[in-house]
N, C-alpha and C positions, 0 to 999 in steps of 0.2 A: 680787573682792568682799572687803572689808577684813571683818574680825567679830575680837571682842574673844576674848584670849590667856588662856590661864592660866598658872600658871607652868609652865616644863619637866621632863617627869619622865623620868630614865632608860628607857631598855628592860625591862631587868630590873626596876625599881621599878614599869613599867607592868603588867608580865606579874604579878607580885606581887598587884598591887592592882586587877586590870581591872576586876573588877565594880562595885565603886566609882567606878572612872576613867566607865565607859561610862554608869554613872545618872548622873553629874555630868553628860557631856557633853551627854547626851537630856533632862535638865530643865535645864540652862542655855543651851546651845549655843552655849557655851565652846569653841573650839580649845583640846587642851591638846599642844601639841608635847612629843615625842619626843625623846630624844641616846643619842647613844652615843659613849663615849670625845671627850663633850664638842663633837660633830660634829651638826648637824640627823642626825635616823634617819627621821623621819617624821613622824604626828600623828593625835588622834585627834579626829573632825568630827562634827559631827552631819547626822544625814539628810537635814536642811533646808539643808544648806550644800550635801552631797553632791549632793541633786539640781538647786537653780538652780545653783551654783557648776560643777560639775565637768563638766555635760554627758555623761557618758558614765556606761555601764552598772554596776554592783556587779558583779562576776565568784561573789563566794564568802560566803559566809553560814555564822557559825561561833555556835555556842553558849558562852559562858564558860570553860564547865569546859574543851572540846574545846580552844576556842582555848589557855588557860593551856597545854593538856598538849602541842599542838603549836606552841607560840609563834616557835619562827625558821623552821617551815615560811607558818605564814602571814599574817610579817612581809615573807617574800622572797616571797610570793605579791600583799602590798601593792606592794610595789614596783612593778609593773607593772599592777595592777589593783585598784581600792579593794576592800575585804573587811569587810561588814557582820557586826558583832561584837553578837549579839542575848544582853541579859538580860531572860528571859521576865516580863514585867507590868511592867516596870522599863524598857525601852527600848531603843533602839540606837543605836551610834557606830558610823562607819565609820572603817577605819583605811585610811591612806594611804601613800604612802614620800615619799620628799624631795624627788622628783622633780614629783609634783604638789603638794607643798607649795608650794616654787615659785613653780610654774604658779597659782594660789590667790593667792599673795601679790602677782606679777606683774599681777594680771590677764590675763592671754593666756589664753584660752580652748583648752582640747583640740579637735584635729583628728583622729580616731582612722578608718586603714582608709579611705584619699585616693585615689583611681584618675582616670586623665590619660584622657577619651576622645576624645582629638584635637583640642578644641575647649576643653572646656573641663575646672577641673580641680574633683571633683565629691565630696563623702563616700561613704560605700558605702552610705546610703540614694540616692544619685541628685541628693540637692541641692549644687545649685551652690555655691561657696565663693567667698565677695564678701573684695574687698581689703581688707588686715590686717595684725594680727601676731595669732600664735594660735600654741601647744606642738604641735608633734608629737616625737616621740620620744623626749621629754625635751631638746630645741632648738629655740629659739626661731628662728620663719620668717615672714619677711614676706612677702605674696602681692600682688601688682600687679597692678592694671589697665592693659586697653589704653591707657587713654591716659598712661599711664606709662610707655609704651617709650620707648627712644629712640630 
């Protein structure tokens, strides 16, 4: 799901300025991507992206000041799992890694927690997964229908 950019702000420039980064994102809902060393790092999204865009759960919910003071524990905690960065009356960004950046820009939808029960191959809620291309692991996977064997 495409949504409009802002400009790129380093890591460090982010972690500096969060609070302001994450009320921009929560009243505009603005992506404002992340670098580091001039390399995609991540990005910071708003809620409304996070929940239709990204399909899958917030793992961790950080206050401002906490996030500033632990900021590369949970920027490596985005990486793997988006991480709701709340300023109180002011709103929330979710922060992501590059990997579902991505996934996001891609359009390929997350497949998180996939189990094979002999028949067919299912999410870990139990629904069936119809043919596609969709992220799991940070790798793009096409999934087939029967009448696509050969």
């Amino acid at each position: 799901m495409p949504t409009s950019h802002e400009t790129p702000v380093t890591v460090s420039q982010a972690r500096d300025e969060l609070g302001a980064l994450v009320e921009r994102v929560a009243t505009t809902g603005r992506r404002i991507p992340l670098t580091r060393h001039d390399q995609p790092a991540g990005a910071l999204i708003s809620m409304n992206e996070a929940n239709t865009a990204l399909q899958m759960p917030i793992s961790g919910a950080h206050g401002i000041t906490d996030a500033i003071a632990s900021w590369a524990q949970v920027r490596r905690a985005a990486e793997h799992h988006p991480q709701a960065l709340v300023l109180p009356s002011r709103g929330v960004a979710v922060l992501i890694g590059p990997d579902l950046v991505h996934r996001l820009e891609h359009g390929h939808p997350p497949l998180p927690d996939l189990k094979f029960d002999g028949d067919e191959l299912r999410t870990a809620d139990g629904t069936p997964v119809t043919p596609g291309t969709y992220a799991v692991d940070g790798r793009v996977v096409n999934i087939y229908g029967p009448e696509d064997a050969l």
